[in-house]
C-alpha positions in Angstrom: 157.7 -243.2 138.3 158.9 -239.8 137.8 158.2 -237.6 140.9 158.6 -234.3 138.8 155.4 -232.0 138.6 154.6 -229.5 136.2 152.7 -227.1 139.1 155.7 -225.1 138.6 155.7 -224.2 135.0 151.7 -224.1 135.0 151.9 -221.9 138.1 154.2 -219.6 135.7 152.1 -220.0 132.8 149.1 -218.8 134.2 150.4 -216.2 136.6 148.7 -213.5 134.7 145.6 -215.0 136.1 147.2 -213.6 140.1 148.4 -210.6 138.5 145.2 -209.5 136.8 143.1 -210.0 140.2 145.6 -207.4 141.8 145.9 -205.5 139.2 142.1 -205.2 139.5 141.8 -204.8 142.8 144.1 -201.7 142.8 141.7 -200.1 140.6 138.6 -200.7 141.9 140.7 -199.3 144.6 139.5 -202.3 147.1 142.2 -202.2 149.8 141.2 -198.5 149.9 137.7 -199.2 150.9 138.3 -201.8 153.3 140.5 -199.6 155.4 137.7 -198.3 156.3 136.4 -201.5 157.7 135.5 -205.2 157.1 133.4 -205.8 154.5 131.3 -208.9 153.7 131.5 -210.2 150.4 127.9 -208.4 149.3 129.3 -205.7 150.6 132.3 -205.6 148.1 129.8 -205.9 145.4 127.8 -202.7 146.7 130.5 -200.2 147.4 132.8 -201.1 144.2 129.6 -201.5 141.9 130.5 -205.6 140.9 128.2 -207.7 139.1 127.0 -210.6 141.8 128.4 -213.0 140.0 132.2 -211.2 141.3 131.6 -212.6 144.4 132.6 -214.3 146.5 135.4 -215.6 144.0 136.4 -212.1 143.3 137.6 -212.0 147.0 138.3 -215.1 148.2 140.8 -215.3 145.0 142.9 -212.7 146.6 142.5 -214.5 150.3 144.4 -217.9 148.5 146.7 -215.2 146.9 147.9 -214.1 150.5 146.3 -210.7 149.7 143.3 -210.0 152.0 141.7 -211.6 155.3 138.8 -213.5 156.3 137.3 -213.9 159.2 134.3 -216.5 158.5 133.3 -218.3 156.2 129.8 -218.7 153.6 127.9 -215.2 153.3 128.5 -213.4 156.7 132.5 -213.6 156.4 133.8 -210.5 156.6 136.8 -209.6 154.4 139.9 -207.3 155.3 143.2 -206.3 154.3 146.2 -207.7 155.3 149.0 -205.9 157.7 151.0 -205.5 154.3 147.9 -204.6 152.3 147.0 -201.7 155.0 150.5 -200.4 154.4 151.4 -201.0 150.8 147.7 -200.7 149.0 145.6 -198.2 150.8 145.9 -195.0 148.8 145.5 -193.0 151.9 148.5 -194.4 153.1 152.3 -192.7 153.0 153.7 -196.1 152.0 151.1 -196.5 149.0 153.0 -198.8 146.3 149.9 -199.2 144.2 151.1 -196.9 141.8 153.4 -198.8 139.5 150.9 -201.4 139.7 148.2 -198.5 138.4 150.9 -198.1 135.8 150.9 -201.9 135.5 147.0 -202.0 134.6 146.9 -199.1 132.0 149.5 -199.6 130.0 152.0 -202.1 130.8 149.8 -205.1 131.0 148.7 -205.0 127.4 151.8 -204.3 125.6 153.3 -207.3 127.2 151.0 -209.1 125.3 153.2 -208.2 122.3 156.3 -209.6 123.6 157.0 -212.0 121.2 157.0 -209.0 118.6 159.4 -207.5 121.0 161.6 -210.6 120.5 161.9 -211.3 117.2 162.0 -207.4 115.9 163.7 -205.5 119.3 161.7 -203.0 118.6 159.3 -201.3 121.3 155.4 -202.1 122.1 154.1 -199.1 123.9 152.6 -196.1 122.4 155.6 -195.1 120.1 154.7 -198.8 118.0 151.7 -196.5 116.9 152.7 -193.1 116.9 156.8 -193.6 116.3 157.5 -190.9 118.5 160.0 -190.9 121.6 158.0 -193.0 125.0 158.9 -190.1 127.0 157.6 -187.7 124.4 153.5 -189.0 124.7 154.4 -189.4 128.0 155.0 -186.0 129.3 152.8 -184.3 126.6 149.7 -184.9 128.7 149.8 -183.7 132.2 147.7 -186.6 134.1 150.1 -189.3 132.4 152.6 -187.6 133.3 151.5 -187.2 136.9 150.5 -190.7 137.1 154.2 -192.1 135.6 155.2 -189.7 138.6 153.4 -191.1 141.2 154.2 -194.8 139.9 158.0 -194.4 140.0 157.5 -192.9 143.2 156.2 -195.9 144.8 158.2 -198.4 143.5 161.4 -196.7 144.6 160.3 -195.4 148.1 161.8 -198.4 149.5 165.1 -198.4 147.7 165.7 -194.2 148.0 164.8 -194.6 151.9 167.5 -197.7 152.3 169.9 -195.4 150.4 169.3 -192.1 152.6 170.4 -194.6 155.4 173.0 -197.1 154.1 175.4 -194.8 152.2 178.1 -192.8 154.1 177.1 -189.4 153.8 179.9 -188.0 156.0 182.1 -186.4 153.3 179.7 -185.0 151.4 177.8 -182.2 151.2 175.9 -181.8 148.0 173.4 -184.2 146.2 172.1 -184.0 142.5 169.5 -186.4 141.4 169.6 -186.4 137.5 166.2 -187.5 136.6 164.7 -186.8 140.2 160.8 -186.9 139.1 158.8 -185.7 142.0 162.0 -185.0 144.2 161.7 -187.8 146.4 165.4 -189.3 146.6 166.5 -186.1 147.0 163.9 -185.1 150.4 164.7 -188.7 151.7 168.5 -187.8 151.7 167.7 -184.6 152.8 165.7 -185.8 155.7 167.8 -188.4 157.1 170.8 -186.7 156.5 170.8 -183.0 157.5 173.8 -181.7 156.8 173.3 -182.2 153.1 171.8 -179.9 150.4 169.9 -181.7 147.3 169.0 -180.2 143.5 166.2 -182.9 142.0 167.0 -182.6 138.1 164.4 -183.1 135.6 163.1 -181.7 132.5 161.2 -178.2 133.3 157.7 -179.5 133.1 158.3 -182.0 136.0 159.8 -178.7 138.2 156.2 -177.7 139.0 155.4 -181.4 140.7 158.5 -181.8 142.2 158.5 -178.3 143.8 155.0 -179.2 145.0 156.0 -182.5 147.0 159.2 -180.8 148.3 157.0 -178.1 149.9 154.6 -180.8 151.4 157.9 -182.7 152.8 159.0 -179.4 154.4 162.0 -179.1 152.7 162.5 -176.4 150.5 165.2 -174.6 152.5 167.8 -178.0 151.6 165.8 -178.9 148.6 165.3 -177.8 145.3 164.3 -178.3 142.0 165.6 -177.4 138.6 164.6 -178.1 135.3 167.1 -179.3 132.0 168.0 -181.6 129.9 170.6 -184.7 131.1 171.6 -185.3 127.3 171.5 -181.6 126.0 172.5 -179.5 129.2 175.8 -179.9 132.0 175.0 -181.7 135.0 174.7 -179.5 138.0 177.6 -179.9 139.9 177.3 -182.1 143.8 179.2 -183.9 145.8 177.1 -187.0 144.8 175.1 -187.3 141.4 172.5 -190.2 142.0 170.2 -191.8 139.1 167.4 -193.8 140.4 166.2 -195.9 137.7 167.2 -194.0 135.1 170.5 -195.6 133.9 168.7 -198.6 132.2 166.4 -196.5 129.9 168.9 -196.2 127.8 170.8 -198.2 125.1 175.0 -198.3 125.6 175.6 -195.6 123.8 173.4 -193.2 126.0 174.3 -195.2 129.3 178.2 -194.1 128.8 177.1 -190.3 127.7 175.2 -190.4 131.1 178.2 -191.5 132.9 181.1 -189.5 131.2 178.3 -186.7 132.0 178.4 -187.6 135.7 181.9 -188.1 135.6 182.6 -184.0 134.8 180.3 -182.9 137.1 181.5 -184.4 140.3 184.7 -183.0 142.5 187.6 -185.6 143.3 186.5 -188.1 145.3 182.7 -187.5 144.6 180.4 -190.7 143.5 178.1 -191.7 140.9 175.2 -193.8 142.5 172.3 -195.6 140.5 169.9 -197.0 141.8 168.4 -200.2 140.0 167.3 -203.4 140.2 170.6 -204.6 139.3 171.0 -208.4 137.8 173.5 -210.7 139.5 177.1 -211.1 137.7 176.7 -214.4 137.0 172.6 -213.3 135.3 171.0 -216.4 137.5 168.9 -215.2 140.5 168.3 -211.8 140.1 164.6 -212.8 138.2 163.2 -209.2 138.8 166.0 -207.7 137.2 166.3 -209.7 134.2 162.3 -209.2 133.9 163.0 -205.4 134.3 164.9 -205.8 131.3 162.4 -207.3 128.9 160.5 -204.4 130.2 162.9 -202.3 128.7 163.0 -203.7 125.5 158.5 -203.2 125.9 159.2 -199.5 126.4 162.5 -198.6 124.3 163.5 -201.8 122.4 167.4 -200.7 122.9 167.2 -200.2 126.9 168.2 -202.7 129.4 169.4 -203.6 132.4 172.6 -204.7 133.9 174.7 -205.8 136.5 177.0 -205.1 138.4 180.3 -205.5 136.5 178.8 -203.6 133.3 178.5 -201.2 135.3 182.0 -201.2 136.7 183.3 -201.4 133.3 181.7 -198.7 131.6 182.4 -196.5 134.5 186.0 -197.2 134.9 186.1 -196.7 130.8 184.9 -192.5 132.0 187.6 -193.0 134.6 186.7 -194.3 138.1 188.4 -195.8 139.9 186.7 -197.3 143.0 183.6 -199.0 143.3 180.9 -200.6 145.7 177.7 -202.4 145.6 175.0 -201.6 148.8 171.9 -204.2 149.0 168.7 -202.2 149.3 165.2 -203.3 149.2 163.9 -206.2 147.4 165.8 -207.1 144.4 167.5 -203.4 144.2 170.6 -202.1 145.0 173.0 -199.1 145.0 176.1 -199.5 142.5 178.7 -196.6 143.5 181.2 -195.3 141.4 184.1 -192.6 143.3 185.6 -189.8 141.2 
């Protein structure tokens, strides 16, 4: 008798079923409300307006998932947030992840459903399938999406952008540009941990407002500053170090190697190029996350994807490079550095 099991595959199968309930969760903005305080299950019900029939499978689902605490059990258990929950989950809190996963729930969830399109044409499944124009065109044309993308990449690469303000050897440097630097957080984490160094967040002019906002709230205008353009039509400004967080693998070859040879004028001898991405293992076997980023990016551009390691090295010693270096960060992330 065959001891194999299919709990596995079915586990796989079905795990839209786990990733709904968070997704859920996150915006009826539950682990919010329960930092204020346990909650019993009615009590759930009452202050996110759920049907009684949500409970108590509503929260005892995300107890089996790992995601809350009980204390109790039948109608007087009283339900709280996990220590990682408290951190990660609560929108009050500094460390607030939830929104990518916000992200997730309005738009990324249902064009998954059309992977299989995805597949057999390469062609995208977000808003452009209706509209035809550029993702990042209905993206920044209304304010609020635009805000809430912000926000989103923000929390998934506060970990990373932390671990790289700390791991990489700052010491010869003096300058940072952040080509694509959204809301200016890479560039006030460097800033912060290192204070010898001066950072320019660069993004196209309509994210300059947001970005000079949250540098002002960090305390960090005086070594931080934003400035608006264009990384395909305009020069790079010039820095010691040019870092692009997640933006690399929006693009399809062609643009990836502009973005380098781009990177590559704008830096002094012995500057580096650093992105930051959830870069797939050399040998494309373990790194699941970034392989899954990948089919993400055919979703949202059908011609973007990921890499590892090694493409990168190639392409960049293709602009001319010469030394590179590969620094572990958070989770399935990791810095791939290229010196001028």
């Amino acid at each position: 008798m065959s001891d194999l099991t299919p709990s596995h595959i079915l586990q796989i199968g079905m795990g839209f079923f786990a990733s709904k309930t968070l997704l859920s969760a996150i915006e009826l903005k539950l682990f919010t409300a329960l930092a204020r305080g346990p909650m019993t299950a009615a009590e759930i019900a009452g202050s996110l307006a759920l049907n009684a029939r949500a409970v108590p499978d509503f929260p005892d689902a995300l107890v089996a998932l790992g995601l809350l605490d009980r204390a109790g059990n039948g109608a007087d258990a009283r339900y709280a947030n996990t220590p990682e929950g408290a951190l990660f989950l609560d929108a009050n809190s500094p460390a607030y992840v939830g929104g990518i996963l916000e992200m997730a729930n309005a738009r990324l969830y249902r064009f998954w459903a059309d992977l299989t399109e995805a597949l057999q044409t390469g062609k995208p499944q977000n808003e452009t399938k209706h509209s035809g124009e550029p993702m990042f065109a209905k993206l920044y044309e209304v304010p609020e999406r635009l805000e809430q993308f912000m926000n989103a990449m923000s929390g998934i690469s506060a970990g990373n952008f932390r671990a790289f303000a700390q791991k990489f050897d700052f010491s010869a440097y003096r300058t940072l540009c952040d080509v694509g630097g959204a809301t200016g957080q890479l560039s006030c984490m460097v800033a912060a941990a290192q204070p010898h160094m001066s950072c320019t967040s660069f993004d196209l002019p309509n994210v300059v407002p947001i970005a000079t906002r949250k540098i002002a709230q960090a305390g960090l205008s005086d070594r931080v500053k934003a400035v608006g353009g264009d990384f395909f039509a305009d020069p790079l400004p010039r820095a010691d170090v040019i870092t692009m967080g997640m933006i690399l693998h929006d693009w399809n070859l062609e643009k990836k190697k502009q973005l380098i040879a781009k990177a590559y004028e704008a830096l002094p001898e012995g500057g580096a190029f650093v992105v930051i991405e959830a870069l797939i293992d050399d040998e494309r076997r373990k790194n699941a996350f970034g392989l899954l980023m990948s089919l993400n990016m055919l979703i949202e551009f059908g011609d973007a994807f990921d890499y590892t390691g090694a493409d990168f090295e190639g392409w960049c010693r293709a602009a001319g490079f010469r030394r590179f270096a590969v620094i572990p960060l958070a989770g399935p992330s990791s810095a791939a550095v290229a010196y001028k």
